[in-house]
C-alpha positions in Angstrom: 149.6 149.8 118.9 148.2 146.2 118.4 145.3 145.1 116.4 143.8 144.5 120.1 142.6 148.1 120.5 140.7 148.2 117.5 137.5 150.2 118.2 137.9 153.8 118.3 135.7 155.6 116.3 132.6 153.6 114.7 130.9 156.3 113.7 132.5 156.6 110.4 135.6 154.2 109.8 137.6 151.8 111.3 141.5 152.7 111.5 144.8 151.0 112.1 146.5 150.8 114.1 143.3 148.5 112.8 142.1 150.1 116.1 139.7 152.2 116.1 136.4 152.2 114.4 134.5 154.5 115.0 135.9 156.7 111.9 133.9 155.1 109.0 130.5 156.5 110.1 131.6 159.4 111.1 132.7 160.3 107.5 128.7 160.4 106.4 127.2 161.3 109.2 128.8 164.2 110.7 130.8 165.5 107.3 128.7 167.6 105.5 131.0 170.4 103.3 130.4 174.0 104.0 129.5 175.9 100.8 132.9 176.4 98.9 133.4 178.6 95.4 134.6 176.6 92.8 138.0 177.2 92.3 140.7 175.9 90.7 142.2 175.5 94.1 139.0 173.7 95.6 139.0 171.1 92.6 139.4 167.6 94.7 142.1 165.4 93.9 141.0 162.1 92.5 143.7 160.0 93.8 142.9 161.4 97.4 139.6 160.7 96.9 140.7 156.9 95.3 142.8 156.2 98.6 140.2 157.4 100.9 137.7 155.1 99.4 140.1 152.2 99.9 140.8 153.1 103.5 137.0 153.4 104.1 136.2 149.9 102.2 138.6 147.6 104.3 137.2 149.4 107.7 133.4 148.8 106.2 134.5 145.0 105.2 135.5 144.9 109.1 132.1 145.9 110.1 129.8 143.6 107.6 131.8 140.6 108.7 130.8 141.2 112.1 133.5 143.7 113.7 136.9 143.3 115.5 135.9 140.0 117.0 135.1 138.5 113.5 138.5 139.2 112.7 140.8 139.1 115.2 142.3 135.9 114.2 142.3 136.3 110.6 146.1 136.9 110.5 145.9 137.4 106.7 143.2 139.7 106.5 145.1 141.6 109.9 148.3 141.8 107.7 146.3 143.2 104.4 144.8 145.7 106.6 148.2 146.9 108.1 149.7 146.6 104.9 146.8 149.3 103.1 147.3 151.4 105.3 150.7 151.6 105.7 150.7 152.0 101.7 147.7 154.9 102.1 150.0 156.9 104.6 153.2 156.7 101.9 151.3 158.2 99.3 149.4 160.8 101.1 152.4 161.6 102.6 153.9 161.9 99.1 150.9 164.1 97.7 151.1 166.3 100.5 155.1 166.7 99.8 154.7 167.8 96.4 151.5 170.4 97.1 148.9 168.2 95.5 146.3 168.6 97.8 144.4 171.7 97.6 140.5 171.2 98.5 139.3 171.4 101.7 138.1 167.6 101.3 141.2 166.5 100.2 143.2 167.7 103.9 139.6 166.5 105.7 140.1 162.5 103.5 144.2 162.9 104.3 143.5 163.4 108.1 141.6 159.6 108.0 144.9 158.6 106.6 147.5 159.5 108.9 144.9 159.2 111.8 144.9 155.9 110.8 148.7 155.6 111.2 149.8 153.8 114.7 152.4 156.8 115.8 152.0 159.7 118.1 153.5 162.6 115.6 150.9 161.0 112.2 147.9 161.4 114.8 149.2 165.0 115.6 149.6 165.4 111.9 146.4 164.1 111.1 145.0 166.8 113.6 146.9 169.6 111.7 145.7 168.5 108.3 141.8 168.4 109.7 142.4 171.8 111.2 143.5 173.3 107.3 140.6 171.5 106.4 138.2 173.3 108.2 140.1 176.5 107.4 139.4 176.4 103.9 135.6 175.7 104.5 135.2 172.1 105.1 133.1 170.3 107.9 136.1 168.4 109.6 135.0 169.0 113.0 134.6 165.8 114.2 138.1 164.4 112.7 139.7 167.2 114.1 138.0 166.4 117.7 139.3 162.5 117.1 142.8 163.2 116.2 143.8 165.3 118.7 142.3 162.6 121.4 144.0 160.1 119.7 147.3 162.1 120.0 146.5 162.5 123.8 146.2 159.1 124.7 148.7 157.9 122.6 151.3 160.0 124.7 149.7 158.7 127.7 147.1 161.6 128.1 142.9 161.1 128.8 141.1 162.3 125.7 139.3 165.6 126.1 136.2 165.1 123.5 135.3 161.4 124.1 136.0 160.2 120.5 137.7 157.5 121.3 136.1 153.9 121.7 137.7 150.3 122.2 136.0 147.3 121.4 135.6 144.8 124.5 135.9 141.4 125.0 132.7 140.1 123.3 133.2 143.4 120.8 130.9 145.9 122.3 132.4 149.4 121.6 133.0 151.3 125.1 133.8 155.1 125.3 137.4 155.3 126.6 138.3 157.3 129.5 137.7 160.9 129.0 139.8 163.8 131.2 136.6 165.9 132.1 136.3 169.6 133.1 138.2 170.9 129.8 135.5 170.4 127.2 131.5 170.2 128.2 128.8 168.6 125.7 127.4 171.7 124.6 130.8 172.3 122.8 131.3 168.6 121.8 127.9 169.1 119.8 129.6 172.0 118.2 132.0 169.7 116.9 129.8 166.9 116.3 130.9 164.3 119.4 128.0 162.6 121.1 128.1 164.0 124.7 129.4 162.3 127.8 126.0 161.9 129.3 124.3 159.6 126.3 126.9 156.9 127.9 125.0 156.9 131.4 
């Protein structure tokens, strides 16, 4: 996926395939944690937390600089960006492998990660890891919504939520297309996703 699609999800963060957007706000606005008991086993992990931050700062950098069109022919900032996150997704990936994530938060900051990867089977990961997220009492309702459109249309699929966004030509962030009678607003509010009508 090229650095051409990059608005998907400026609500929260920006992602990469540097692509989507939208992800960065979403993190503040719609992520508030569901009471957890503190356990050993809901204790975040600091590096998790450390590469989350980074992923979120580049993405926030994007938008203060004036967004995707700002940008688009920085090749050097473009080749940073890639380069982050390829680095984020090889040590998540890592952490994961050795059982180092337990919190909620810590699957719920790991899903941003891969679903800021640029293949099919890390968005569909990224959608499993928001899912154990929300298992174990975390708010990752609207990542969970995102990755699994992401996953659709990057095997040629319409997404089903409407979390997707690309930026256009003169970087206005349009709602891409959304396969319709399979999820209705009321649910998308129960999973934090603006509904379909706000874009008429």
């Amino acid at each position: 996926m090229g650095f051409q699609h990059f608005a998907i999800a400026l609500y929260v963060v920006l992602s990469f395939s540097p692509v989507y957007a939208q992800d960065v706000a979403q993190t503040s606005s719609h992520s508030s944690a569901m009471v957890v008991h503190n356990s050993p086993s809901n204790i975040p992990n600091a590096e998790m937390q450390e590469i989350f931050a980074a992923d979120q700062a580049i993405r926030l950098d994007v938008e203060k600089r004036g967004g995707w069109i700002a940008i688009k022919d920085d090749r050097q900032f473009q080749k940073r960006w890639e380069e982050q996150d390829a680095e984020n997704l090889k040590r998540t990936s890592e952490l994961l492998e050795k059982g180092a994530l337990n919190a909620g938060v810590d699957y719920y900051y790991a899903a941003f990660i891969f679903q800021h990867s640029s293949k099919p089977e890390d968005f569909l990961k990224a959608h499993h890891l928001a899912v154990i997220s929300i298992s174990k009492g975390y708010d990752a309702r609207w990542i969970s919504s995102a990755t699994l459109d992401r996953f659709l249309q990057a095997v040629g699929r319409q997404q089903i939520y409407g979390t997707q966004y690309r930026a256009d030509e003169v970087g206005i962030y349009v709602r891409q297309p959304v396969e319709l009678g399979i999820v209705n607003d009321a649910e998308r509010a129960q999973l934090n996703v603006p509904a379909l009508s706000e874009d008429e």
